[in-house]
DSSP file (Angstrom, degrees, kcal/mol; ACC not computed):
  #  RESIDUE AA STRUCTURE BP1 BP2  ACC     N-H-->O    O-->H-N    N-H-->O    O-->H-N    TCO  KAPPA ALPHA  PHI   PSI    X-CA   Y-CA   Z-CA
    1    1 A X              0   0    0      0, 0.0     2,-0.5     0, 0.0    24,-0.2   0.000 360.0 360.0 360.0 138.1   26.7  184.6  263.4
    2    2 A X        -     0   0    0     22,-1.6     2,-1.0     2,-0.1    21,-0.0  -0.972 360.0-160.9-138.8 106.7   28.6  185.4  266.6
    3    3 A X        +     0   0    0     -2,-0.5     2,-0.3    19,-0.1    21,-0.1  -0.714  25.6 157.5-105.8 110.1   27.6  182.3  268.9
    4    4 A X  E     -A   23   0A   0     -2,-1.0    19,-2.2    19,-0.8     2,-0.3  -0.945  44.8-122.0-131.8 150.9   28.6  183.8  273.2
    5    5 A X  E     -A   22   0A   0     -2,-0.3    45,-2.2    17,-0.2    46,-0.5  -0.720  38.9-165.4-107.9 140.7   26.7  182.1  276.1
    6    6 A X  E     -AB  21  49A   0     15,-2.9    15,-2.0    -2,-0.3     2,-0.4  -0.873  20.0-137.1-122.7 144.1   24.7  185.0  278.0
    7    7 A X  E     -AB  20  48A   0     41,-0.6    41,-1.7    13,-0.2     2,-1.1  -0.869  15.9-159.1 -52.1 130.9   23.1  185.2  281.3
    8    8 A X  E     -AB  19  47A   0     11,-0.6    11,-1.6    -2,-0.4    39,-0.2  -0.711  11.6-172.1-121.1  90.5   19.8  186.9  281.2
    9    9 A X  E     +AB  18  46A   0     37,-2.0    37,-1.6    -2,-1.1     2,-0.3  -0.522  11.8 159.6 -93.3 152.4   18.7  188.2  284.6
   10   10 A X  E     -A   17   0A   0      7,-1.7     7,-1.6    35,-0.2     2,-0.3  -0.897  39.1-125.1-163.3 171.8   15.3  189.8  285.5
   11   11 A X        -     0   0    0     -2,-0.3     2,-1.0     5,-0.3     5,-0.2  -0.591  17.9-167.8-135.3  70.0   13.2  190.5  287.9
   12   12 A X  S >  S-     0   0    0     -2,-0.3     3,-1.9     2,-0.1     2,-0.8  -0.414  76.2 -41.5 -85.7 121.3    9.4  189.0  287.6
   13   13 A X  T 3  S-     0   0    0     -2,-1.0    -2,-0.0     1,-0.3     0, 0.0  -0.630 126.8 -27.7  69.3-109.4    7.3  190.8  290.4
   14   14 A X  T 3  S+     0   0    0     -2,-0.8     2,-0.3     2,-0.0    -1,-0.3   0.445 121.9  91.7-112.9   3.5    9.8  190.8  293.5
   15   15 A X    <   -     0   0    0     -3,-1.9     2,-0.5    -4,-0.1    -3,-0.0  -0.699  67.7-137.6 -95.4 137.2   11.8  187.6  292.5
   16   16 A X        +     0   0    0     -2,-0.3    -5,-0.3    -5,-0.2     2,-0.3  -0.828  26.0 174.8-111.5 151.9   14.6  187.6  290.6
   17   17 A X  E     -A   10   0A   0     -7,-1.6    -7,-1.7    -2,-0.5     2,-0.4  -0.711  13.9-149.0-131.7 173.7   15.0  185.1  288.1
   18   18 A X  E     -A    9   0A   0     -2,-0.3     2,-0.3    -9,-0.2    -9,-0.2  -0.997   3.6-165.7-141.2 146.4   17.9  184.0  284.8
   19   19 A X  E     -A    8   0A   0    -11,-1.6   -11,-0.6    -2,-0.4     2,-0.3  -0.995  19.0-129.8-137.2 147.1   17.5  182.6  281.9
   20   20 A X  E     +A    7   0A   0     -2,-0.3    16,-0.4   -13,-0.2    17,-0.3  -0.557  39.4 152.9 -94.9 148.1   20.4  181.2  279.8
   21   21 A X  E     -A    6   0A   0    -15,-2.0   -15,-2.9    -2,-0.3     2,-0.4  -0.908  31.5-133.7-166.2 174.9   20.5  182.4  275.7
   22   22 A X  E     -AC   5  34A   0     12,-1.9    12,-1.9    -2,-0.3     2,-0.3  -0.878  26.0-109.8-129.6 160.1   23.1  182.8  273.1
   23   23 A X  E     -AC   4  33A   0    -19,-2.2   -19,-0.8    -2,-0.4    10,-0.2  -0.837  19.1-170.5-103.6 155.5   23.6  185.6  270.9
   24   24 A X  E    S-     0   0A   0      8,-3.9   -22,-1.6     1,-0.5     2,-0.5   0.745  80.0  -2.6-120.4 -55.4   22.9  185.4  267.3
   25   25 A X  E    S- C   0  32A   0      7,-1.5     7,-3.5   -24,-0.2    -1,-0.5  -0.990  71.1-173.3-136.8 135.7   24.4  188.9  266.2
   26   26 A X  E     + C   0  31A   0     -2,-0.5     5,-0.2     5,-0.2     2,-0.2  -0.991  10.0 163.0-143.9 163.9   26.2  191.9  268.7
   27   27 A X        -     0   0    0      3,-1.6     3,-0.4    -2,-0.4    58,-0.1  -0.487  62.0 -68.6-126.3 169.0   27.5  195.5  268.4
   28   28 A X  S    S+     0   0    0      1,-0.2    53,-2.6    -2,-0.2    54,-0.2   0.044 129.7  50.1 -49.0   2.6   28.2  198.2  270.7
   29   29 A X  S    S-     0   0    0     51,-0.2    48,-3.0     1,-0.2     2,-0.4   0.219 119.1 -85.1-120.9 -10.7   24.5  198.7  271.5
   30   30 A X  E     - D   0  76A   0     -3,-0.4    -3,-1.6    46,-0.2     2,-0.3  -0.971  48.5-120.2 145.2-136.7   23.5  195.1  272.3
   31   31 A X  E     -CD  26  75A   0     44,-3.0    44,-1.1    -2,-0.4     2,-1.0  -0.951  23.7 -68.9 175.7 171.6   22.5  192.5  270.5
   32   32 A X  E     -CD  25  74A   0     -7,-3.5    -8,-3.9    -2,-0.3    -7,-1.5  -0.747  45.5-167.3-113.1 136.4   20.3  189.7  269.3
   33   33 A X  E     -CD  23  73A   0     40,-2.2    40,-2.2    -2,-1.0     2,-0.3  -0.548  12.8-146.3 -86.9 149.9   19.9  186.8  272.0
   34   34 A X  E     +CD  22  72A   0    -12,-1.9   -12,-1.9    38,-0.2     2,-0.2  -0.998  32.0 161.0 -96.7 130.5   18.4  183.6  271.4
   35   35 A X  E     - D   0  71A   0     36,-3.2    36,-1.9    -2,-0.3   -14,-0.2  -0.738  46.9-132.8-134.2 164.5   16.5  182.2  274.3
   36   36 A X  S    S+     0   0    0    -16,-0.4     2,-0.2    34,-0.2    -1,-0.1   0.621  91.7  80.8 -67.8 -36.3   13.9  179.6  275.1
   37   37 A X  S    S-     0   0    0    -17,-0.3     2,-0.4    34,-0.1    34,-0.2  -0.503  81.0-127.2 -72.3 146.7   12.4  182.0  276.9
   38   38 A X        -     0   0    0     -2,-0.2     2,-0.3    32,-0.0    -2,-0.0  -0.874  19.7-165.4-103.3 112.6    9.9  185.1  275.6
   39   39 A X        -     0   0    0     -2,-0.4    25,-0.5    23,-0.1     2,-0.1  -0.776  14.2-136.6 -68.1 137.3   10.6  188.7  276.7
   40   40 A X    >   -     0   0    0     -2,-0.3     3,-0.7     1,-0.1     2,-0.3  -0.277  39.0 -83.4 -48.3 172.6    8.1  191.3  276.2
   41   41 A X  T 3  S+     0   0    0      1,-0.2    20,-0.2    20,-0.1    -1,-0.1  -0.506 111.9  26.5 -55.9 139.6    9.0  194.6  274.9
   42   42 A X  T 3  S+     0   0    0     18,-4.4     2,-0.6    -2,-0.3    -1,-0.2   0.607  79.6 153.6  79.5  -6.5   10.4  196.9  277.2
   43   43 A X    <   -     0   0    0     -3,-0.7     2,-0.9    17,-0.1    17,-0.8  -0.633  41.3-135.0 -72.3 121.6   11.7  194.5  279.6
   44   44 A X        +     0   0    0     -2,-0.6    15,-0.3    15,-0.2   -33,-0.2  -0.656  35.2 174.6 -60.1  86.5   14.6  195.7  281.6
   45   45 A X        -     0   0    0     -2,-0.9    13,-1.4   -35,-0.1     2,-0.6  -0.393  34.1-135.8 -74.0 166.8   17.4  192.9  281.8
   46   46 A X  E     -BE   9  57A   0    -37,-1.6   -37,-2.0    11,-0.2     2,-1.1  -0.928  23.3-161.0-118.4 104.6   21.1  192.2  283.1
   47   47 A X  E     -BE   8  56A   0      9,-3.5     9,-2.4    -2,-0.6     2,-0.5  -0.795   1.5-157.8 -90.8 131.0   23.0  190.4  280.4
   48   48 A X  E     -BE   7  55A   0    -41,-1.7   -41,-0.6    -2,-1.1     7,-0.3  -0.874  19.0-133.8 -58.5  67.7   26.5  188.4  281.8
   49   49 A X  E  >  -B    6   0A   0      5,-0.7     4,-2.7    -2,-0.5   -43,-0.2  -0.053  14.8-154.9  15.7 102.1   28.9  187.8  279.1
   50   50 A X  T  4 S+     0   0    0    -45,-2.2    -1,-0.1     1,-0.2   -44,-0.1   0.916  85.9  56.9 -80.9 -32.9   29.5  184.5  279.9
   51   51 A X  T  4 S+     0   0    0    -46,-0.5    -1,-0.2     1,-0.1   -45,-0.1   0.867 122.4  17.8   1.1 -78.9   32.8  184.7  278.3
   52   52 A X  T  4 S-     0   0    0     32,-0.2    -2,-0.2     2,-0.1    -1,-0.1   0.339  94.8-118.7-124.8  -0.8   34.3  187.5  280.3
   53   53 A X     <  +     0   0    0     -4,-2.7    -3,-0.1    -5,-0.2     2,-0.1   0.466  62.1 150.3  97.4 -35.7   32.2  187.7  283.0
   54   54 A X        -     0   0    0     30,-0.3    -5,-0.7     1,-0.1     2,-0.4  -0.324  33.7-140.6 -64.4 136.2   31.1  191.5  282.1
   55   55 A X  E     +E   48   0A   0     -7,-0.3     2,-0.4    -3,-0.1    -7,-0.3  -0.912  20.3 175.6-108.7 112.7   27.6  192.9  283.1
   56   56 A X  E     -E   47   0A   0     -9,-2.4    -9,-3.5    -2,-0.4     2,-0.4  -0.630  18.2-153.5-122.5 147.8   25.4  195.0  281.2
   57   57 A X  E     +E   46   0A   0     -2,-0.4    21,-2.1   -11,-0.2   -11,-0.2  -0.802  36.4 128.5-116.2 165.3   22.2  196.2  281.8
   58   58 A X        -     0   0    0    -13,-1.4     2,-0.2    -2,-0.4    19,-0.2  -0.432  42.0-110.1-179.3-161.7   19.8  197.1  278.8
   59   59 A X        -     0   0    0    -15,-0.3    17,-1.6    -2,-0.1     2,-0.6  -0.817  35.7 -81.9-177.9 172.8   15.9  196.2  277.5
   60   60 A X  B     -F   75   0A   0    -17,-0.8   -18,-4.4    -2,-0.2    15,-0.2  -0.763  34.6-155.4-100.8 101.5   14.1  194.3  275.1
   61   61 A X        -     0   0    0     13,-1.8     2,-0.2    -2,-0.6    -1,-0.1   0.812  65.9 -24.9 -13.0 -78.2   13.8  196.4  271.9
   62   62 A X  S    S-     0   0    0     12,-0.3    12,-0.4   -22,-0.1   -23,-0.1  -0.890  90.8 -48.6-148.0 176.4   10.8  194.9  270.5
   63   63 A X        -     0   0    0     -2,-0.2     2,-0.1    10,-0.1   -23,-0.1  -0.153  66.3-102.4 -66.6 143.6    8.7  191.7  270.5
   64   64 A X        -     0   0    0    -25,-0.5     2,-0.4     1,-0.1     9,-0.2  -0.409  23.7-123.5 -55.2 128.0   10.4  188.6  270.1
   65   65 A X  B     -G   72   0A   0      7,-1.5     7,-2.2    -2,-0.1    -1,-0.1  -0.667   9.4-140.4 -37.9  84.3   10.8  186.5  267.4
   66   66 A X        +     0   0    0     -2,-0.4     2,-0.2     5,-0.2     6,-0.2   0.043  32.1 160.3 -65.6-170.1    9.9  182.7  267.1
   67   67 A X    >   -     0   0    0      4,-0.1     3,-2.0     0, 0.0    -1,-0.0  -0.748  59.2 -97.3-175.6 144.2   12.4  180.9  265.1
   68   68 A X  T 3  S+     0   0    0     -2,-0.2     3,-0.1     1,-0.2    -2,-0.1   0.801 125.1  53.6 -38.2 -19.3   12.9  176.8  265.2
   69   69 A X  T 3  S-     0   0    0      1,-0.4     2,-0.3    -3,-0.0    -1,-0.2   0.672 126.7-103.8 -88.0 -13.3   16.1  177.5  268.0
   70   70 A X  S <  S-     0   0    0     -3,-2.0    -1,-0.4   -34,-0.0     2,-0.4  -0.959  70.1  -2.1 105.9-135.2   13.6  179.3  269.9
   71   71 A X  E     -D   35   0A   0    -36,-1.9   -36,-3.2    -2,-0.3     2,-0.6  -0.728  53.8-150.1-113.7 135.7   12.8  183.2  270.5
   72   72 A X  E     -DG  34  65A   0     -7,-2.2    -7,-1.5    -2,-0.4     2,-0.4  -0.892  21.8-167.7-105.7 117.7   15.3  185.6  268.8
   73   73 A X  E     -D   33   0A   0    -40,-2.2   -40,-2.2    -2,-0.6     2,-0.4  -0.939  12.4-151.9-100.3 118.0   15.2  188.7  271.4
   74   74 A X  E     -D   32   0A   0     -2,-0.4   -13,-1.8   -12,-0.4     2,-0.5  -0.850  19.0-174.9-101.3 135.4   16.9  192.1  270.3
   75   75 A X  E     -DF  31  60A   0    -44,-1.1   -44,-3.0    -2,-0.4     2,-0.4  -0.996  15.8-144.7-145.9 127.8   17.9  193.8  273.4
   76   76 A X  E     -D   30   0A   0    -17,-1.6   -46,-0.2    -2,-0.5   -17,-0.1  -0.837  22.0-123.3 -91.8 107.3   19.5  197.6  273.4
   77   77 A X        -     0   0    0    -48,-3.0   -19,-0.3    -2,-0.4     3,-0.1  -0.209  21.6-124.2 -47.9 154.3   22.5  198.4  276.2
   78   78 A X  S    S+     0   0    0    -21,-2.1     2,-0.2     1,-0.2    -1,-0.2   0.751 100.2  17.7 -62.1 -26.2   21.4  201.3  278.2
   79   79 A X  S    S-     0   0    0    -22,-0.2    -1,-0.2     1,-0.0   -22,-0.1  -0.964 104.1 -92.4-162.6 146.9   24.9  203.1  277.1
   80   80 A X        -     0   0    0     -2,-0.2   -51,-0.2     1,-0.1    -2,-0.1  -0.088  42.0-157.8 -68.3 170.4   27.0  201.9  274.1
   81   81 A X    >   -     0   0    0    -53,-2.6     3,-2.8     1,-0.1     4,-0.2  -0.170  11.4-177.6-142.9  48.2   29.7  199.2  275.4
   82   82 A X  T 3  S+     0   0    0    -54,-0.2     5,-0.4     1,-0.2     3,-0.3   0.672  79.3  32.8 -32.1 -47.2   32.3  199.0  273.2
   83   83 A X  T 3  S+     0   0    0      1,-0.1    -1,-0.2     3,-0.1     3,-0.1   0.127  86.9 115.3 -92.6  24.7   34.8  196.1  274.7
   84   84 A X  S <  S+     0   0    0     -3,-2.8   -30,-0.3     1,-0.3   -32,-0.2   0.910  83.1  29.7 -55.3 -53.3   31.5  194.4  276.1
   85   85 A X  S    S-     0   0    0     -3,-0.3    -1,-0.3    -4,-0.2    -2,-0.1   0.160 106.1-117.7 -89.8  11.3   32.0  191.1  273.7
   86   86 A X  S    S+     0   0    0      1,-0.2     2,-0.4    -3,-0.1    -3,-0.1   0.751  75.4 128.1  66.8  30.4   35.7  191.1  273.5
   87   87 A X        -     0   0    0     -5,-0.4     2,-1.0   -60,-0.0    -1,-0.2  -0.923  61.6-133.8-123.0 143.6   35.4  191.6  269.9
   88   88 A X        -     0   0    0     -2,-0.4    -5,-0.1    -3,-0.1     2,-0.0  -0.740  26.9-161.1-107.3 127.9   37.2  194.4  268.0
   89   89 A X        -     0   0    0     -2,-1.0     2,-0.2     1,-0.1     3,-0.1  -0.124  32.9 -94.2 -67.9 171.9   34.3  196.5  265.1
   90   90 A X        -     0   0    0      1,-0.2    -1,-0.1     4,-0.1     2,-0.1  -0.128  46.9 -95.5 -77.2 172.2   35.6  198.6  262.2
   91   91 A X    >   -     0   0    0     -2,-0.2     3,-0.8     4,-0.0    -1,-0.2  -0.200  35.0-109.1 -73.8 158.3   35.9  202.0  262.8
   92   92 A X  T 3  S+     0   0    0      1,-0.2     2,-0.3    -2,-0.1    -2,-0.1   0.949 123.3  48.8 -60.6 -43.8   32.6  204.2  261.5
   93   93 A X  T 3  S+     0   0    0      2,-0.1     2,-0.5    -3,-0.0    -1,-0.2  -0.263  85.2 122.5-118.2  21.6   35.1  205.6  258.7
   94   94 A X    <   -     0   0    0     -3,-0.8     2,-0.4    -2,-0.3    -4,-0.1  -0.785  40.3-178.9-106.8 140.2   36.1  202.3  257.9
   95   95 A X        -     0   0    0     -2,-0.5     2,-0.3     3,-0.0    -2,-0.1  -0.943  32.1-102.6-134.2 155.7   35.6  201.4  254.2
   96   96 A X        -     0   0    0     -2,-0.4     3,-0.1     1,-0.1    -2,-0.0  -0.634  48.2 -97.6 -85.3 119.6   36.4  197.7  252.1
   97   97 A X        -     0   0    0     -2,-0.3     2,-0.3     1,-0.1    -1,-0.1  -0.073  45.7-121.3 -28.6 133.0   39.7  197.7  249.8
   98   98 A X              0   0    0      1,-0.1    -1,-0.1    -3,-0.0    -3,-0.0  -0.618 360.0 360.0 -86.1 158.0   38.7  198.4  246.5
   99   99 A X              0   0    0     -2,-0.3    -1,-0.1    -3,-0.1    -2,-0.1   0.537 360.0 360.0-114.1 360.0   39.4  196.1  243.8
């Protein structure tokens, strides 16, 4: 579990509004947030990296997830991001030392 504080920016009707979440797991395609808050599906967001500052903009996979911590959101970048979380992946071609 890969715990980074996110901003979650949105726009309901003509206001724009944030809500603050953590991420539970990310990749180069997004990730999954935990939030207090409930996304629909399809909702267009801005996540912040609160970290680094970085801004990416994205939507809400599918519906959200309750969970005791609150709602676990899976949310897909518009365009893959590699250095988004400051964290460095394997390679695709990367395979585990055999033993």
């Amino acid at each position: 579990m890969i715990r980074i504080p996110v901003e979650i920016r949105f726009t309901l009707g003509s206001k724009k509004e944030t809500a603050a979440a953590k991420t539970v797991a990310v990749n180069d395609h997004g990730a999954l947030l935990n939030c207090a808050r409930v996304f629909p599906a399809g909702t267009r967001l801005e996540i912040e990296n609160q970290n680094n500052g970085q801004i990416q903009s994205g939507r809400v996979l599918r519906p959200p997830t309750l969970t005791p911590l609150g709602f676990e959101i899976p949310i897909a970048f518009d365009k893959v991001v590699p250095d988004f979380w400051g964290i460095a992946f394997p390679s695709t071609d990367w395979k585990p030392a055999q033993e």
